[in-house]
C-alpha positions in Angstrom: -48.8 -106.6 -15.3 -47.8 -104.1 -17.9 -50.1 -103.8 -20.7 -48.9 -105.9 -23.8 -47.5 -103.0 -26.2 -45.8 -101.5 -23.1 -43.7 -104.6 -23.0 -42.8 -104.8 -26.3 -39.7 -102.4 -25.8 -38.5 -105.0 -23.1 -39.1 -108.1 -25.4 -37.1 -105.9 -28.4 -34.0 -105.2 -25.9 -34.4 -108.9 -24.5 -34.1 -110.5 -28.1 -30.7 -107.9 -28.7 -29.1 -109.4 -25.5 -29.8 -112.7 -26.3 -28.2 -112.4 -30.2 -24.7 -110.9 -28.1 -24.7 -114.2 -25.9 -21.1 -115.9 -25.1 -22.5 -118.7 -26.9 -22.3 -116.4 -30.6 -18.9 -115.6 -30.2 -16.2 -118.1 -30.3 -13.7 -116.1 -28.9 -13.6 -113.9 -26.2 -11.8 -110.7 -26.6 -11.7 -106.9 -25.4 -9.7 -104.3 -27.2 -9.0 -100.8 -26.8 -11.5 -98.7 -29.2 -10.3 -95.0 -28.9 -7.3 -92.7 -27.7 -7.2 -90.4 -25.0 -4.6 -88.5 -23.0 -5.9 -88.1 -19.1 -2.8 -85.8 -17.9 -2.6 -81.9 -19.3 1.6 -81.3 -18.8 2.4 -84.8 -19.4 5.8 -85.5 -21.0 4.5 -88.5 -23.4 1.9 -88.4 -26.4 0.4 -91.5 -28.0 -0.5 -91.6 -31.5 -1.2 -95.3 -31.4 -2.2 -97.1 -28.0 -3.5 -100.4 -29.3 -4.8 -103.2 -26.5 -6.0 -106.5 -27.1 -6.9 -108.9 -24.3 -7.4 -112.8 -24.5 -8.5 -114.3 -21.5 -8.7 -118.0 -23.4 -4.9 -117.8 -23.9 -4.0 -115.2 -21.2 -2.4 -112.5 -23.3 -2.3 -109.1 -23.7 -1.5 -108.1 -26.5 0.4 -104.3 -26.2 1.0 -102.0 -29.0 1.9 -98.1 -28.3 3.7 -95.5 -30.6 4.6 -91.9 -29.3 6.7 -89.5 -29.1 8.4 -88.8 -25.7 10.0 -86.0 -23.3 10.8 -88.2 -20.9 14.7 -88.8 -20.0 15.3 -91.7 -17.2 14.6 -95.0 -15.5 10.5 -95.4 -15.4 7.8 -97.6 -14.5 4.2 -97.7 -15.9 1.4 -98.6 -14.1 -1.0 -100.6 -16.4 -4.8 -100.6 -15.3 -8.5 -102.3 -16.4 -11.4 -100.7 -15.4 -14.7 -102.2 -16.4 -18.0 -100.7 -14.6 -15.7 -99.1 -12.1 -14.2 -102.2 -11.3 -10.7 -102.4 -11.0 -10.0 -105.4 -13.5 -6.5 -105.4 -13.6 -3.6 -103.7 -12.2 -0.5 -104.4 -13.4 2.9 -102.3 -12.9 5.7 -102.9 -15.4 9.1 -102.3 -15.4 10.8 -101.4 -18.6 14.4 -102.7 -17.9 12.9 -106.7 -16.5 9.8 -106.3 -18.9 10.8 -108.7 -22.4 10.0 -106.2 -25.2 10.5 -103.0 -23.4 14.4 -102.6 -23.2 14.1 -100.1 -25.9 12.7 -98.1 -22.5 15.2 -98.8 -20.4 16.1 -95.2 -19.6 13.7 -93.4 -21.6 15.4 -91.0 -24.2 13.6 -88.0 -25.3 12.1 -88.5 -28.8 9.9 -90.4 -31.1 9.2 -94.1 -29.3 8.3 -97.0 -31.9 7.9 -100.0 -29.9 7.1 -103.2 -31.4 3.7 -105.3 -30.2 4.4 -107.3 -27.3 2.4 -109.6 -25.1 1.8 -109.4 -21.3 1.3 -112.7 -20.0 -1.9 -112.8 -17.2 -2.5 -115.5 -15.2 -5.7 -117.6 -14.3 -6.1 -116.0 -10.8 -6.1 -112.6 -12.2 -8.5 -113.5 -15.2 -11.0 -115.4 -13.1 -11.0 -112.6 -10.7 -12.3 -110.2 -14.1 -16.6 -110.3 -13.9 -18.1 -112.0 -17.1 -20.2 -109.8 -17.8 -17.1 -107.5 -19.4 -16.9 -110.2 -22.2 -20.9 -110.5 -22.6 -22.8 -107.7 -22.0 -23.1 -105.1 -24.6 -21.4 -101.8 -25.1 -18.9 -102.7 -22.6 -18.2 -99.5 -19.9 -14.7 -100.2 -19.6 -10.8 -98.4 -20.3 -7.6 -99.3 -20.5 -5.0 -96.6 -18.5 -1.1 -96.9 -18.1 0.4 -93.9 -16.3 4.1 -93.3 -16.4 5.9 -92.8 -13.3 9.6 -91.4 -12.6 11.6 -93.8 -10.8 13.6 -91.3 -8.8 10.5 -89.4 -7.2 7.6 -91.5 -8.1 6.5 -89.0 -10.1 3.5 -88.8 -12.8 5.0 -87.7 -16.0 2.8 -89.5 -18.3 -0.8 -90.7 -18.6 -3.1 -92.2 -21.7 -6.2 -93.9 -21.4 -8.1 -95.6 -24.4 -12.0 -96.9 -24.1 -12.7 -100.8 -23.8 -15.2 -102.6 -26.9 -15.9 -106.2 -26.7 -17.2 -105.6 -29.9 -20.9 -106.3 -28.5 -23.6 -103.6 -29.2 -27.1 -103.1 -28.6 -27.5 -100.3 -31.2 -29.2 -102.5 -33.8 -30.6 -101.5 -36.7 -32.6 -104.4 -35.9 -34.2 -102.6 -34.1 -35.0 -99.7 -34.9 -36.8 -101.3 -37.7 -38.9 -102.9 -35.6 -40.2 -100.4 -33.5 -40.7 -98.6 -36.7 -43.0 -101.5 -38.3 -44.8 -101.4 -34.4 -46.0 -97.8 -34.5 -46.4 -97.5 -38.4 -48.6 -100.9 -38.4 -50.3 -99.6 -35.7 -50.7 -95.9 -37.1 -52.2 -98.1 -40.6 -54.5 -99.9 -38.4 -56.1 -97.1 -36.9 -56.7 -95.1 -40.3 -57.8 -98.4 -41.6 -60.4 -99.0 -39.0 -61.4 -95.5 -39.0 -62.8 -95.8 -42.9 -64.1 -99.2 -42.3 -66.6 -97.1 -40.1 -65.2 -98.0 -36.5 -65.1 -95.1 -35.2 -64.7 -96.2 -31.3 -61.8 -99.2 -32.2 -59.9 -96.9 -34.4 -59.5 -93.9 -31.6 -58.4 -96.3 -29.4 -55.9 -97.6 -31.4 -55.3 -94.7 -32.6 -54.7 -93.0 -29.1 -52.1 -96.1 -27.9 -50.3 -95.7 -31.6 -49.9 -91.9 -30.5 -49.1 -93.1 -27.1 -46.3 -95.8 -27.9 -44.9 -93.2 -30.6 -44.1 -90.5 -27.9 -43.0 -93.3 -25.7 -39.9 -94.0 -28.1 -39.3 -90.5 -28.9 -38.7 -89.8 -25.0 -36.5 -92.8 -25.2 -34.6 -90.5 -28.5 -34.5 -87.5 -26.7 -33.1 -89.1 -23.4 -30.0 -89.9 -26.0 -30.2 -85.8 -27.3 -29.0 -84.9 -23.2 -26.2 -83.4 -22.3 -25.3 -86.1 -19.8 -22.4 -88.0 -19.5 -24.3 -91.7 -20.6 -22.6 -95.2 -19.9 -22.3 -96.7 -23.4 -25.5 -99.1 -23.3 -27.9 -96.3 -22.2 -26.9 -94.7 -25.4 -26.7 -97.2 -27.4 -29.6 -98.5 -27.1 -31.7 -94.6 -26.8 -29.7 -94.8 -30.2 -32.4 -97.5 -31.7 -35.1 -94.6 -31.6 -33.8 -91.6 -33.3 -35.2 -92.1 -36.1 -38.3 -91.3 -34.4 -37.0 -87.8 -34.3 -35.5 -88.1 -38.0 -31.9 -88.6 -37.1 -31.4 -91.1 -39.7 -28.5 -91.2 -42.0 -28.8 -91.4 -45.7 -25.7 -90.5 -48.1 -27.1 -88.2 -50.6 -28.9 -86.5 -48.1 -26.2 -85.5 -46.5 -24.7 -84.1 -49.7 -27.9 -82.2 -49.8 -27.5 -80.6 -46.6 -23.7 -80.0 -46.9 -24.4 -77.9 -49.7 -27.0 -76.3 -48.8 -25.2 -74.7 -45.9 -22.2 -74.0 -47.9 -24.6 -72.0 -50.5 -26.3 -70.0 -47.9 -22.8 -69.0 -46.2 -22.4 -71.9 -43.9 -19.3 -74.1 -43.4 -20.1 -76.9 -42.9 -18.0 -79.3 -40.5 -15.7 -82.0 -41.7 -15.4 -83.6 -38.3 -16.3 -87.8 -39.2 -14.0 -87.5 -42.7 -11.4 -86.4 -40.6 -11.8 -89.0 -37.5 -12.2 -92.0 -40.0 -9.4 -90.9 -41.5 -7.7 -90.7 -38.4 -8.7 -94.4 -37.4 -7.8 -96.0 -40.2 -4.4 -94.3 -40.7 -3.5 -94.2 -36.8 -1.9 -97.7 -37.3 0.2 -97.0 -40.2 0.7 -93.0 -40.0 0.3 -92.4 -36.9 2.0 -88.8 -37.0 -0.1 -87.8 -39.7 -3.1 -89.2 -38.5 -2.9 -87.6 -35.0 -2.5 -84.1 -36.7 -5.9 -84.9 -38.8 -6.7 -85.5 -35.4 -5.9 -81.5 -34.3 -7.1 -80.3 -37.3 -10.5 -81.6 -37.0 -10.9 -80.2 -33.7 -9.9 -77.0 -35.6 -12.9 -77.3 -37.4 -14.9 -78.0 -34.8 -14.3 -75.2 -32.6 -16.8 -73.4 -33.7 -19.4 -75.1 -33.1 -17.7 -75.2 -29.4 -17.1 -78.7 -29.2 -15.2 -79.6 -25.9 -11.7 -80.5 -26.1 -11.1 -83.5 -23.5 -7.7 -82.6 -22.4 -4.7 -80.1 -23.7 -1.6 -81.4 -23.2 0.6 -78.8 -25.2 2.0 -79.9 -28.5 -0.2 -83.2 -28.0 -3.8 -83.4 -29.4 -7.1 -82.1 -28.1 -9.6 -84.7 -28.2 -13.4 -83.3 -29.5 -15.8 -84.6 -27.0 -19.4 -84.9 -28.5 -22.4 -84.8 -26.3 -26.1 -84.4 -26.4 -27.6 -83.8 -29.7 -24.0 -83.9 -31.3 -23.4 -87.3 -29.6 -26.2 -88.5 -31.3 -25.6 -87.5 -34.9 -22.0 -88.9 -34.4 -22.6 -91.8 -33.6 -25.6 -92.1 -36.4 -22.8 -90.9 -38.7 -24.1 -87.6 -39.5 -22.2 -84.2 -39.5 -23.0 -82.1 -36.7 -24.0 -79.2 -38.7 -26.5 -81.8 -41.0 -28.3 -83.1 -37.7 -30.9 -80.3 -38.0 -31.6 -80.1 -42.1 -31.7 -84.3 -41.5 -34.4 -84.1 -39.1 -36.3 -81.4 -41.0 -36.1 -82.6 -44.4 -37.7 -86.5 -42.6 -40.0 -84.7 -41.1 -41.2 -82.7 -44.6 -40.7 -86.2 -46.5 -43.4 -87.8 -43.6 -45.8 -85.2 -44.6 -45.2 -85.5 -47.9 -45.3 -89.2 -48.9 -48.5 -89.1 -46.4 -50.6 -86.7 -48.5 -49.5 -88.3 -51.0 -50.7 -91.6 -49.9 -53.6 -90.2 -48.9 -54.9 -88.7 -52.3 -53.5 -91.9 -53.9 -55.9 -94.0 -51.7 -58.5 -91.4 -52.5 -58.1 -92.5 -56.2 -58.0 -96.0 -55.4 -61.4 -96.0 -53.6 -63.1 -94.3 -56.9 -61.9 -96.8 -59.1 -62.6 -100.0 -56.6 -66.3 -98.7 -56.4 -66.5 -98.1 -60.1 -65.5 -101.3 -60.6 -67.5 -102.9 -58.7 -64.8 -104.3 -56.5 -66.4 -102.0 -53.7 -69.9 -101.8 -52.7 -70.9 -97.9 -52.8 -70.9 -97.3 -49.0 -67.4 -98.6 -48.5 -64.9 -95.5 -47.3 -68.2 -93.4 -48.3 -67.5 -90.6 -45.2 -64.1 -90.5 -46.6 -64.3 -90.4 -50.2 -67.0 -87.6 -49.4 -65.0 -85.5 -47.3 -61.3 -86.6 -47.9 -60.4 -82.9 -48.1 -61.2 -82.4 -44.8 -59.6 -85.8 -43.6 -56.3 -84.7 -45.3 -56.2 -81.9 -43.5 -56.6 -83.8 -40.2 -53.9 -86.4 -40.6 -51.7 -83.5 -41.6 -52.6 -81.9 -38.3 -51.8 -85.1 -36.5 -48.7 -85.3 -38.2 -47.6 -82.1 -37.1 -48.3 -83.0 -33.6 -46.5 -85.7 -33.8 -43.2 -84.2 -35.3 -43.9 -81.4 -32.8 -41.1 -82.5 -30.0 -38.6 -83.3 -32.9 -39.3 -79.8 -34.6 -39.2 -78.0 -31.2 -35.9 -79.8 -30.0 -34.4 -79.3 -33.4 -35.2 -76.3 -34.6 -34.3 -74.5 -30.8 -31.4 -75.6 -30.7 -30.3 -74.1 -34.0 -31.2 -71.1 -33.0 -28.0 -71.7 -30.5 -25.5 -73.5 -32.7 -26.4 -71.5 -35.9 -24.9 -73.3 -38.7 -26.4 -71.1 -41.5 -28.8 -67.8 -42.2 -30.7 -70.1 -43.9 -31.3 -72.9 -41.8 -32.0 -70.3 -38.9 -34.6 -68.4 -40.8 -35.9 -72.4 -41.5 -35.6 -73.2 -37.5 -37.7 -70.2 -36.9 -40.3 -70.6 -39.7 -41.1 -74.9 -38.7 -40.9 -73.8 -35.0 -43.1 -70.7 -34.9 -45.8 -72.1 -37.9 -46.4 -75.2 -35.7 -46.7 -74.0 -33.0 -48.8 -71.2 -33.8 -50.9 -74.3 -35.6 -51.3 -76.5 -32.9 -52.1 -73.4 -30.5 -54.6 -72.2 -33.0 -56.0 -75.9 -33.1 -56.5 -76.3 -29.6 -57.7 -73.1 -28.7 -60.8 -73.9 -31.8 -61.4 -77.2 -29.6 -61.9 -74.8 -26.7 -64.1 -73.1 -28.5 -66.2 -75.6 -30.0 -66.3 -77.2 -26.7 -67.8 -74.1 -24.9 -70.2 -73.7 -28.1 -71.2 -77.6 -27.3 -71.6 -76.4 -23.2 -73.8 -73.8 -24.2 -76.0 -75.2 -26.3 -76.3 -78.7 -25.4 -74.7 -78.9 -22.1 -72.6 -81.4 -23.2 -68.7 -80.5 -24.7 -68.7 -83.9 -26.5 -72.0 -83.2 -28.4 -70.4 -81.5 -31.4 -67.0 -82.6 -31.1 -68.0 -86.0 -31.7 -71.2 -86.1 -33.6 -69.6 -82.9 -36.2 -68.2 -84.9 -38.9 -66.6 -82.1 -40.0 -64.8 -80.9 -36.2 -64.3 -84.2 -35.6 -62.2 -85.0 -38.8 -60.6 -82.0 -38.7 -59.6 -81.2 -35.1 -60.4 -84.8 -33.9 -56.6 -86.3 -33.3 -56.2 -83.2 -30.3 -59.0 -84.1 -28.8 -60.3 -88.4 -29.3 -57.9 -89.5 -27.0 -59.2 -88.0 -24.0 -62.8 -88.7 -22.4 -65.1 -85.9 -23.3 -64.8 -83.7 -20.4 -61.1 -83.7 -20.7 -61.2 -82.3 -24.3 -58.4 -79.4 -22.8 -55.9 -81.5 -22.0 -54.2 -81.1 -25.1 -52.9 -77.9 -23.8 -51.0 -79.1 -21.1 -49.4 -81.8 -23.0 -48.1 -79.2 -26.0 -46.8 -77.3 -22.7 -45.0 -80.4 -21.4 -43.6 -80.7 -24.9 -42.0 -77.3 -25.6 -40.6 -76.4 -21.7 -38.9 -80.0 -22.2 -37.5 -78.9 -25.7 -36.2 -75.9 -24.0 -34.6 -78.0 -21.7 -33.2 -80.3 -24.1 -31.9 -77.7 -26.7 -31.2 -74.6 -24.7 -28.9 -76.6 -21.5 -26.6 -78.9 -24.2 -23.8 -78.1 -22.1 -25.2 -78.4 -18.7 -25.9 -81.7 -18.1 -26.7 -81.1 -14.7 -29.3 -78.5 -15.4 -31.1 -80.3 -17.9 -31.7 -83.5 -15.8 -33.2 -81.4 -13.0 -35.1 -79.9 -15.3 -36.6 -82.9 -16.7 -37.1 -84.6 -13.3 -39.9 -81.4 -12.3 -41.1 -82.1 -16.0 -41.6 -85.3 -15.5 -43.1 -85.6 -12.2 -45.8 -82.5 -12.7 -47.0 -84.4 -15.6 -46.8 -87.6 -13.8 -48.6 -86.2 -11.1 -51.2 -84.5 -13.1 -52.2 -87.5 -15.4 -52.6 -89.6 -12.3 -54.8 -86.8 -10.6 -56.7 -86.2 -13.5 -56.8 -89.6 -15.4 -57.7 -87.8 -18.8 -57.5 -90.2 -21.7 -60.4 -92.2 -23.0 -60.8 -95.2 -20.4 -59.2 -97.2 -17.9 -56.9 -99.5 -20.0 -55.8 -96.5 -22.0 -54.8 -93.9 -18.7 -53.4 -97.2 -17.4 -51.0 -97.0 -20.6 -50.1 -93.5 -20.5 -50.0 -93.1 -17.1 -47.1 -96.4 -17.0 -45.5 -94.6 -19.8 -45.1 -91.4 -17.5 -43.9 -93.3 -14.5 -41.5 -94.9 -17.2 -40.1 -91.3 -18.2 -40.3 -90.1 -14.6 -37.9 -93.1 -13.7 -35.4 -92.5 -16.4 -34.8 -88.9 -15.8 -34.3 -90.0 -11.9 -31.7 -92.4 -13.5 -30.4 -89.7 -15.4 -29.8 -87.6 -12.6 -27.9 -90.0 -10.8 -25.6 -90.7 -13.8 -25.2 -86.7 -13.6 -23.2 -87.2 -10.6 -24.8 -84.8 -9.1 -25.3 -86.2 -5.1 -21.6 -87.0 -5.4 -22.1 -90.6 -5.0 -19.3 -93.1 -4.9 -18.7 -94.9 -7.3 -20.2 -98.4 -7.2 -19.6 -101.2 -10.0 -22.8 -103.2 -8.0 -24.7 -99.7 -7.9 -24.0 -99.0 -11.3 -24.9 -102.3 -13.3 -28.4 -102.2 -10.6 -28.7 -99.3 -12.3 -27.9 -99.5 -15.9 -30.4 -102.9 -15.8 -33.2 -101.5 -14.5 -33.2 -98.4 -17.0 -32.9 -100.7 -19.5 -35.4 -103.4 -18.7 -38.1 -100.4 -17.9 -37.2 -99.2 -21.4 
């Protein structure tokens, strides 16, 4: 059995399922979500390709606008995919379809076809799995490719993603596994000046532990890889542990920051919302927005999905992009966003800290204390500070790393590069400086008493100061802090450095993630046995989601499999 705050991740994605039951929604429905072409010289462009479909009433509902270069008799191939399933195949003819005549030849020109339904029957719908109405972040598209009727050939194709409207991106939840590691970080500081020592460094060392558990879970979202729509949704629920969180006059901030230190910033989410709620009514104009946002993206090297001549290029975002997109941040804000959390963390904390400081002087003055109470820390609170604001740099370390390397390759700003490189090198420099005075102190400890945990632990002064490298571990393992800051940047590197190769990044993690594995199973290093039972599930956790992000890589060549796929898809999410 799993220990208990292991499975909390399970019990928050369990209660997001159950909320997106059938039972919720009193109608089922799947529409089409997003437009994209899937032929380069086709003869057709879609600036509105609208589907809804009804299996209570057995209709779907058809609406497509266009402009066409097609002259002749045709017939369209209409197709539901969901998990790799073929749904639905339907192929229509234009001249004995109701609705189409309009088609019936095709004329070269602008095609405005009013809505019309397609009637399916029971032994088609029943034959559709269930789980495409319930199941979250539905994997699904809609395709209708145009064929000549003289030579059978392609001439046309557009494809549009599937919603059910059924997410597990909740901010639900990523407010709860916020309120679990802050609680738990509160607890341990609490504990700590109470005077228990041994229960706070436990908790303590699991807070730490849980903490980097959901940032790996964030920075499995940040890959380059292809993801089916649940995996990132729900990696989506925990970036804000790496400070991807969206706030409106932030994002002001950082917009004008660049622009004031010779940036230009991007413009690519006004454009697309303006795109998605004109497509319907303006659909001309809103498909050039379209163009012109991937204008402005193409510096930033965004990839266009397909080129189909005088038709659109669709931006494709991935990795780190993906994620700022879909939290509704600008790719050129995504860095500042993180950084400026990460400074407001540190911030608020100190300031928290001397506020408490404050606090505990007047409660004992008061009398509402007795004079002992938080005595080691009202004593030395200087040299606390200073520890907490280590341990908070080690714990924004894989967000600053990821971060700040990867502006150093998409450069949005002088500015912000000269910040990348300032947060990157300081903390690293700081942490490297910290762990190498543990060494020291260690060896000092070896020499003298022949015992490393002789002045680590009984210095008040070392052990509030450099404590949160070392508590964690068992005495003899005081080192292992390097390895983990090593595991930490050569998996940044991987993460910010390989953006566009997928591939390459999910190898990479995969030897990450099985040295460590391997090494904290060898070596056992944390504090006791409940506690390297912890980390050590945690790293067989990571090591089985990078496996299962090699395989969505593609990279064996498997075929596809909608039984494979789902096996899969569940058990990366019920590990998570």
């Amino acid at each position: 059995m799993l220990p208990l705050s292991l499975s909390k991740p399970l019990w928050l994605f369990a209660a997001t399922i159950v909320t997106y039951l059938p039972l919720a929604a009193p109608e089922r429905i799947i529409t089409s979500t997003s437009l994209n072409p899937c032929q380069t010289d086709g003869l057709f462009t879609a600036q509105l390709f609208n589907v809804d479909f009804t299996p209570d009433n057995g209709t779907l509902l058809v609406n497509i606008k266009g402009v066409s270069s097609i002259s002749g008799n045709v017939i369209a191939d209409f197709q539901i995919i969901a998990y790799g399933y073929n749904a639905l195949q339907r192929t229509l003819d234009p001249c004995k379809t109701a609705g189409l005549e309009g088609m019936c030849p095709m004329n070269a020109g602008p095609i405005d076809i009013p809505p019309f339904n397609i009637p399916i029957g029971q032994d088609v719908i029943s034959q559709i799995p269930s789980i495409a109405y319930g199941v979250p972040d539905l994997d699904g598209l809609v395709k209708i490719r145009v064929n000549t009727t003289s030579d059978n050939k392609s001439v046309a194709c557009v494809e549009a993603e599937l919603s059910n409207g059924k997410t597990v991106d909740q901010k639900a939840v990523g407010w709860a596994t916020a309120v679990i590691a802050g609680l738990a970080l509160l607890a341990s500081a609490v504990t700590s000046g109470l005077g228990h020592s041994n229960t706070a460094a436990h908790v303590a060392a699991n807070a730490l532990s849980l903490f980097g558990f959901f940032q790996a879970q964030a920075i499995i979202g940040m890959t380059g890889v292809p993801l089916p729509p649940i995996v990132a949704s729900w990696t989506q629920n925990f970036q804000w542990t790496v400070g991807i969180i969206r706030v409106g006059f932030l994002q002001d901030i950082c917009t004008w920051y660049q622009r004031a230190t010779g940036g230009t910033p991007s413009t690519l989410l006004s454009n697309l919302s303006s795109a998605s709620v004109q497509v319907q009514k303006r659909a001309l104009e809103s498909f050039e927005l379209l163009v012109r946002a991937y204008d402005q993206m193409a510096k930033r090297h965004l990839t266009p999905r397909a080129d189909t001549g005088s038709a659109a290029k669709v931006v494709v975002v991935q990795g780190i992009e993906r994620v700022g997109f879909r939290a509704h941040i600008e790719p050129t804000n995504i860095f500042l966003t993180g950084l400026i959390f990460f400074m407001i963390f540190v911030v608020f904390t100190a300031i928290a800290v001397g506020l408490f400081k404050g606090f505990c002087e007047l409660a004992v003055k008061a009398g509402w204390f007795k004079g002992d109470k938080f005595e080691d820390f009202r004593n030395g609170w200087k040299i606390v500070l200073k520890g907490i604001l280590f341990r908070l740099v080690l714990i924004g370390y894989p967000q600053i790393c990821v971060l700040c390397l990867w502006e150093l390759t998409v450069r949005d700003s002088a500015a912000e590069v000269v910040l990348a490189l300032f947060f990157f090198i300081s903390m690293t420099t700081s942490l490297t400086w910290a762990a190498f005075k543990v060494y020291r102190i260690a060896k000092r400890s070896v020499s003298m008493h022949k015992n490393p945990a002789y002045i680590l632990y009984s210095d008040p002064s070392a052990l509030n100061k450099w404590g949160f490298l070392y508590v964690q571990f068992r005495a003899t393992a005081y080192y292992f802090i390097m390895p983990v800051l090593i595991y930490i940047f050569v998996k940044a590197l991987f993460i910010a450095f390989a953006q566009k190769n997928g591939t390459v990044q999910a190898i990479g993690l995969v030897i990450i993630e099985a040295v460590f594995l391997i090494g904290v199973s060898i070596f056992r290093p944390w504090m006791d046995k409940k506690t390297n039972a912890f980390n050590i599930s945690i790293a067989a956790i990571n090591f089985l989601n990078v496996i299962f992000l090699l395989v969505f890589t593609a990279v064996f060549n498997q075929p596809v499999s909608p039984r494979r796929t789902r096996a899969i898809k569940a058990i990366l999410l019920i590990t998570e």
